[in-house]
C-alpha positions as CSV (number, residue, x, y, z in Angstrom):
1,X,0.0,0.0,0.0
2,X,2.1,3.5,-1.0
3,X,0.9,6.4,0.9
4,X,0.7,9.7,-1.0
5,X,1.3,13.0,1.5
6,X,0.5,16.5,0.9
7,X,2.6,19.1,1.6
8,X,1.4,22.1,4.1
9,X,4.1,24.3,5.4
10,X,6.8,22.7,6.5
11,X,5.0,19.0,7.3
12,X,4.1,16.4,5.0
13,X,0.5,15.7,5.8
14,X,-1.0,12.0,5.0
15,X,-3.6,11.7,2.2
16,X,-5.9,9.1,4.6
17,X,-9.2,8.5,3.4
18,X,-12.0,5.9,4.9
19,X,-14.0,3.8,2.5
20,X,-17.8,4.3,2.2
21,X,-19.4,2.0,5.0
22,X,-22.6,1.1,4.3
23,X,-25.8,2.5,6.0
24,X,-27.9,1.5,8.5
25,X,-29.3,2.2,12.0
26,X,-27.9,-0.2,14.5
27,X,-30.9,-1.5,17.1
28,X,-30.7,-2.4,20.5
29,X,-29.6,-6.3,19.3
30,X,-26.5,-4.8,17.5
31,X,-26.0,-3.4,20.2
32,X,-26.2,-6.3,22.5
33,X,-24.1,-8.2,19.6
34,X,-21.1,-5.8,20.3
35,X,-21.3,-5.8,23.9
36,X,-21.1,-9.9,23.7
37,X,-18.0,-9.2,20.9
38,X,-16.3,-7.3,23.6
39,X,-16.6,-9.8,26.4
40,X,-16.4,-12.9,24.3
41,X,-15.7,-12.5,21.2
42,X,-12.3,-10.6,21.6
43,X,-10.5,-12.1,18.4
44,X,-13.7,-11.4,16.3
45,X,-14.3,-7.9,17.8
46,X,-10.6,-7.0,16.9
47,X,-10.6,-8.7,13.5
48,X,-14.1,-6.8,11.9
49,X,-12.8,-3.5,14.2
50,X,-9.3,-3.8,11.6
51,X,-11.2,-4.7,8.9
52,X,-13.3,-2.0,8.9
53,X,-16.0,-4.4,9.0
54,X,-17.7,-3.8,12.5
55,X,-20.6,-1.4,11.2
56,X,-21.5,-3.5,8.9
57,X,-21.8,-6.7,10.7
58,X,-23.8,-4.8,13.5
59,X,-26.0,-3.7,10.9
60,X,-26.6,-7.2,9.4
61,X,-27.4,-8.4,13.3
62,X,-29.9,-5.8,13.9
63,X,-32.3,-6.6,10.2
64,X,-31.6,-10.6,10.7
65,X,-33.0,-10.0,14.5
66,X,-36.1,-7.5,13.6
67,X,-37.0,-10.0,10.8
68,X,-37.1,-12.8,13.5
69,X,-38.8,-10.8,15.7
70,X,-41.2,-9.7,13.5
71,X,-42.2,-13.3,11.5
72,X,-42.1,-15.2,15.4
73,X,-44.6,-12.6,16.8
74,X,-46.5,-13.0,13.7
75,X,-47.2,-16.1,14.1
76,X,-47.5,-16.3,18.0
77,X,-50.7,-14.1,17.1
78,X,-51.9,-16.4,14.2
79,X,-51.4,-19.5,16.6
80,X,-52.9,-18.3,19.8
81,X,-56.7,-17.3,19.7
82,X,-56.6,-15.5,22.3
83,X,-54.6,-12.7,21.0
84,X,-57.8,-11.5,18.6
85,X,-58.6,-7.7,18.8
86,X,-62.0,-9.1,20.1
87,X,-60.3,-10.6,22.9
88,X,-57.6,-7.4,23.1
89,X,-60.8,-4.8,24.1
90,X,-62.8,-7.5,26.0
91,X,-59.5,-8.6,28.3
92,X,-56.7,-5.9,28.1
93,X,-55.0,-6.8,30.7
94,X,-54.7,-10.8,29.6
95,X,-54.0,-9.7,26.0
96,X,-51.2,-7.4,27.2
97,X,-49.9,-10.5,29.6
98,X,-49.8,-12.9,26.1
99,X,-48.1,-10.2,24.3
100,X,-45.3,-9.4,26.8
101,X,-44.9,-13.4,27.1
102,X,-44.3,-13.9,23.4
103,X,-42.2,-10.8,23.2
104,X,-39.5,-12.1,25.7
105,X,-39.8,-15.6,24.2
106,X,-39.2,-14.3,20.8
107,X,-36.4,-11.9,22.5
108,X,-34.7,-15.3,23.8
109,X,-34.8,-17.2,20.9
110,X,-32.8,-14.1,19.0
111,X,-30.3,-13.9,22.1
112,X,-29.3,-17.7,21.5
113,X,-29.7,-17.9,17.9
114,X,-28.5,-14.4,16.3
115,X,-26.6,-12.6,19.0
116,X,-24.6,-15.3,21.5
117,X,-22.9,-17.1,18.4
């Protein structure tokens, strides 16, 4: 790799440039997938952090685990009758209960099967 400089004054200044990274928000899972990287994942944190690769990675983790999120919850609701919108205004209070249930189960599954790998 030759490194081209630019003269200012007296110093030779380094022409550094970064490479377009691609773009994406990064969720709370990509978030929890870097804080595992960091604790676990040392070699793997270090080698997508040098590569320039870290963003990108985070990114991918945070679509693959809304996707999951969203098609499990889908079909929790298709599965259980008891999560109708009948059943949402008649029992609120049950209906939340199901929901929060699902969520947490469908937040477990994505911990063991997107994030701690």
């Amino acid at each position: 790799m030759e490194i081209t400089y630019t003269k200012q004054g007296d110093y030779l200044i380094p022409n550094l440039t970064l490479k377009e990274t691609k773009k994406g928000n990064i969720n709370k899972y990509g978030r929890m997938r870097l804080d595992y990287l960091k604790e676990h994942k040392k070699t793997l944190y270090t080698e997508l952090l040098m590569k320039d690769l870290l963003k990108e990675h985070l990114i991918s983790v945070s679509k693959n685990a809304d996707t999951l999120l969203k098609t499990l919850m889908e079909n929790y609701i298709k599965s259980d009758e008891k999560l109708t919108e009948k059943n949402k205004e008649n029992n609120p209070i049950e209906w939340a209960n199901l929901m929060n249930n699902y969520k947490n189960t469908a937040e477990e599954i994505i911990k063991n099967e997107i994030i701690y790998i």
